[in-house]
C-alpha positions in Angstrom: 161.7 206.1 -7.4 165.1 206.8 -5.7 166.3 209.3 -8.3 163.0 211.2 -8.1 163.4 211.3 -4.6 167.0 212.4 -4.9 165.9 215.1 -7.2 163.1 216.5 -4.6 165.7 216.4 -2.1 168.2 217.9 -3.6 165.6 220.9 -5.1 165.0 221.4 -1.4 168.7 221.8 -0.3 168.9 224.3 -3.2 166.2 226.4 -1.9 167.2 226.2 1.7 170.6 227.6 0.4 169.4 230.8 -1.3 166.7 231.3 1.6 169.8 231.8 3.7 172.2 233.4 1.5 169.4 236.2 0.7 169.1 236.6 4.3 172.4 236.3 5.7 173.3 239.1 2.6 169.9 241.5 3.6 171.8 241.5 7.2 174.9 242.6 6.3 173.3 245.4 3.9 171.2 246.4 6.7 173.8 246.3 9.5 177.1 246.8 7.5 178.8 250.5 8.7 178.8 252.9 5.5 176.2 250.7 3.6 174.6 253.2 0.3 171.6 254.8 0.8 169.3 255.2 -2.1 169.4 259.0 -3.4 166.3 260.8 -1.9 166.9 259.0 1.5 169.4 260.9 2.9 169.3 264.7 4.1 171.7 267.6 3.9 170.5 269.8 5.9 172.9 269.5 9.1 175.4 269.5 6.9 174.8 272.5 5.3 174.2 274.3 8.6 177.5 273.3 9.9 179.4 273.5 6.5 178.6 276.5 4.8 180.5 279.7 6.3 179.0 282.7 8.4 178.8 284.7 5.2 175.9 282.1 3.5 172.5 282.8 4.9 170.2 279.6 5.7 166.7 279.0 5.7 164.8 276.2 5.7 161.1 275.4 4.2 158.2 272.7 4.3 158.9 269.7 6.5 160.2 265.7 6.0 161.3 264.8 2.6 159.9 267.4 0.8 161.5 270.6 2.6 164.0 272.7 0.9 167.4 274.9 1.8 167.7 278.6 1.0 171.4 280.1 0.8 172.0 283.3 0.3 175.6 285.2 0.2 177.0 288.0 -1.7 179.2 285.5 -3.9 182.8 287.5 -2.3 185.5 285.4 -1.5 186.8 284.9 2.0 190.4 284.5 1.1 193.1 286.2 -1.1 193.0 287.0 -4.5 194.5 289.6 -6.8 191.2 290.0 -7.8 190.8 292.0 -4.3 193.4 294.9 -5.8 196.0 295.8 -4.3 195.7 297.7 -1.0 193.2 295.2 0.0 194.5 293.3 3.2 193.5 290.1 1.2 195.3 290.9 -2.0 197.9 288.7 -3.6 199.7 288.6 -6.9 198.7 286.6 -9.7 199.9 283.3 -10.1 203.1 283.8 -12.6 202.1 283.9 -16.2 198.6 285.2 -15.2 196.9 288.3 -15.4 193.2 289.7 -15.4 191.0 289.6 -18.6 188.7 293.0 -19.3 186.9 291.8 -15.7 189.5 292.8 -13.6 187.4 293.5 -10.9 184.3 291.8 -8.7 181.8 293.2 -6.9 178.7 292.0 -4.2 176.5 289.9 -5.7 172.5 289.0 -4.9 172.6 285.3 -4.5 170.0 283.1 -3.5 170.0 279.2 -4.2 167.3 276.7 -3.2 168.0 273.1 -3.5 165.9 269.7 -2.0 167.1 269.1 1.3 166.7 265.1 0.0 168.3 265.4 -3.6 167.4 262.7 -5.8 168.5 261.3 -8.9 166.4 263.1 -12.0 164.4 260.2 -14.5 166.1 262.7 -17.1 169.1 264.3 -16.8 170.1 268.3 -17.8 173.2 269.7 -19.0 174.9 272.0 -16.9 174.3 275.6 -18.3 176.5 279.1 -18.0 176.5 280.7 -15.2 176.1 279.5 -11.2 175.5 275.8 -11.4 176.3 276.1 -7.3 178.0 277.5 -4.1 181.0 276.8 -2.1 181.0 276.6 1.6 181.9 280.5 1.7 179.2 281.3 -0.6 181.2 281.8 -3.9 179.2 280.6 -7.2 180.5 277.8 -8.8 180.8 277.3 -12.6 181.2 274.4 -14.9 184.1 273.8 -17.7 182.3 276.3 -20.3 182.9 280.4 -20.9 180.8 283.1 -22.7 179.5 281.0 -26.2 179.4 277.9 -24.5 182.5 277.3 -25.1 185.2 275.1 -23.1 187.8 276.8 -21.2 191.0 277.2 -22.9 194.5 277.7 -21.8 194.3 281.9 -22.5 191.0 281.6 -20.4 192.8 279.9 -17.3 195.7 282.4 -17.4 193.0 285.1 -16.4 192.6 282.3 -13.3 193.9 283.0 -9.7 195.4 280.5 -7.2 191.7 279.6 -6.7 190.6 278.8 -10.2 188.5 281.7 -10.4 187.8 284.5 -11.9 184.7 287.5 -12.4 182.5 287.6 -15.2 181.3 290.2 -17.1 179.1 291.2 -14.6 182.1 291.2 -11.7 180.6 287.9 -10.3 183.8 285.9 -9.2 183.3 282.1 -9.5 185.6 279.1 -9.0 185.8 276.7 -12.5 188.6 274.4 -10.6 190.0 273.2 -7.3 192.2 275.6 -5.6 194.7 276.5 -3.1 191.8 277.9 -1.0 189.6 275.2 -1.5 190.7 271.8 -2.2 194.1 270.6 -4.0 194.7 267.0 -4.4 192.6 266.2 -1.3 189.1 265.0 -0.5 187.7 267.7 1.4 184.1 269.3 0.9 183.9 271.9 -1.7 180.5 272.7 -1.4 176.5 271.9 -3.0 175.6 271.7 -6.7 171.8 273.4 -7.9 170.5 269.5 -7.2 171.5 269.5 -3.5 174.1 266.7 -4.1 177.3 267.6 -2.6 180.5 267.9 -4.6 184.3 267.0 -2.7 187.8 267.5 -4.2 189.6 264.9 -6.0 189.9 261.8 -3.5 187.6 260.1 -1.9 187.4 259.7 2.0 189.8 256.7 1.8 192.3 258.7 0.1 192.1 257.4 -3.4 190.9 259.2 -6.5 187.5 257.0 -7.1 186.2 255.7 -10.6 183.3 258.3 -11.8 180.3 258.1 -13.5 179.5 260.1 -16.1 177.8 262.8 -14.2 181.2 263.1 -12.2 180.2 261.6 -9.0 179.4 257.9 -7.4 177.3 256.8 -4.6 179.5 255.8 -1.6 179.9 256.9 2.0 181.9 260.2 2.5 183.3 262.6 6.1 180.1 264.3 6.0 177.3 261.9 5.4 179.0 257.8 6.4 176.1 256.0 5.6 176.5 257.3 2.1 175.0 259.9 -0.3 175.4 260.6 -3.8 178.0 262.9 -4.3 180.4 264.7 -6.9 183.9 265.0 -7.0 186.2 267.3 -9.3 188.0 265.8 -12.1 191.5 264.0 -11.8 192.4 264.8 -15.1 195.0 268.0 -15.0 193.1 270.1 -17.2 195.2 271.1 -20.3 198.4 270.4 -18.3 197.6 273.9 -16.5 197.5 272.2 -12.8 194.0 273.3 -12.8 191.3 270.2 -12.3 187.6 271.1 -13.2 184.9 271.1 -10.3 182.2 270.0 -12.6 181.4 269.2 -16.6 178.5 267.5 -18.5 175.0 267.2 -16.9 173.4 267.5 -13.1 172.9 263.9 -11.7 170.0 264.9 -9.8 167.0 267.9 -10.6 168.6 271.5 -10.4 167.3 274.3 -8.1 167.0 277.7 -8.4 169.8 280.2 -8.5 169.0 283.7 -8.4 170.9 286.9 -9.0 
């Protein structure tokens, strides 16, 4: 009679104990500064009005979670590149050992890029394709690790590469494929939004340490811009065929892709 009395006690202690572990843990969750935010709870849109340069048009459509962000730019840079030829107030030389491919020139582009102001994570996830996968802050297109044929970069390719990591295409589109001196080096800073609305940073993470990545090439964590935590990208640490170049962004998006017109 004792023992089973014992046993009844004791089952009841046990369940008193997780009743207020589980709550005492839901508290700190709830309370706890920089706690994660599922994906699809946060929004970007203040962000992107006070991120994205003068140069990128912004619109906004629909309302609440289901309302999405229009950016339009003509895809220039605003900062020096030989790519501006010289006699340009913004031209400088080549890095040394570099030189322009056949597209020595850009040009103006069209674009227009609509992403969810609430990205969320995609049930299935798609590769990253040529061409404008997203925009910086100053409304250059961003590209992933890939060239005409779907083929990775090489080291020939990245010699045609200014200070920037960039380049035009054939169609005199210039585009960033790395970090760069005018965007981010071997610092955390914003670089700008990918086709799914998540954003993507430079190499460290807002406590100054390069974080562990996923295989999308981003983690879930708090950073400058949203504190309570977002999904979010951040270029590769890996010095990309010992170039000094690090790539913005390989493999697939981590949430669903917008559109990106030209």
């Amino acid at each position: 009679m004792n023992k089973v009395k014992f046993s009844i006690f004791g089952l009841s202690l046990l369940a008193l104990s997780v009743i207020i572990f589980s709550c005492k843990k839901g508290s700190m969750s709830s309370g706890s500064t920089g706690a994660i935010v599922s994906t699809g709870a946060v929004s970007i849109t203040s962000v992107v009005q006070s991120k994205f340069t003068s140069a990128v048009t912004i619109t906004t459509n629909g309302s609440g979670n289901t309302t999405s962000i229009t950016l339009k730019s003509n895809g220039l840079p605003d900062h020096k590149t030989p790519y501006w030829g010289v006699g340009n107030a913004l031209y400088e030389a080549f890095p040394l050992g570099h030189a322009p491919n056949v597209n020595a020139t850009m040009i103006a582009q069209n674009y227009s890029m609509t992403i969810p102001s609430n990205p969320n994570e995609a049930s299935s996830k798609e590769a990253t394709s040529l061409g404008e996968i997203g925009m910086a802050l100053n409304g250059v297109a961003l590209f992933n690790d890939r060239e005409g044929g779907n083929i990775p970069l090489d080291a020939l390719t990245i010699k045609t590469f200014d200070a920037s990591g960039a380049h035009p295409a054939p169609p005199k589109n210039y585009h960033y494929h790395t970090t760069g001196k005018y965007t981010s080096a071997d610092d955390a800073k914003l670089i700008g939004f990918l086709r799914d609305g998540f954003p993507i940073y430079g190499r460290k993470d807002t406590t100054g340490v390069y974080p562990t990545l996923d295989a999308y090439g981003g983690h879930s964590g708090p950073t400058q811009n949203f504190p309570d935590g977002i999904y979010h990208y951040h270029a590769s640490n890996v010095n990309y065929l010992n170039t000094g170049y690090y790539i913005l962004k390989a493999g697939s998006y981590y949430g669903t892709k917008g559109t990106f017109t030209n």
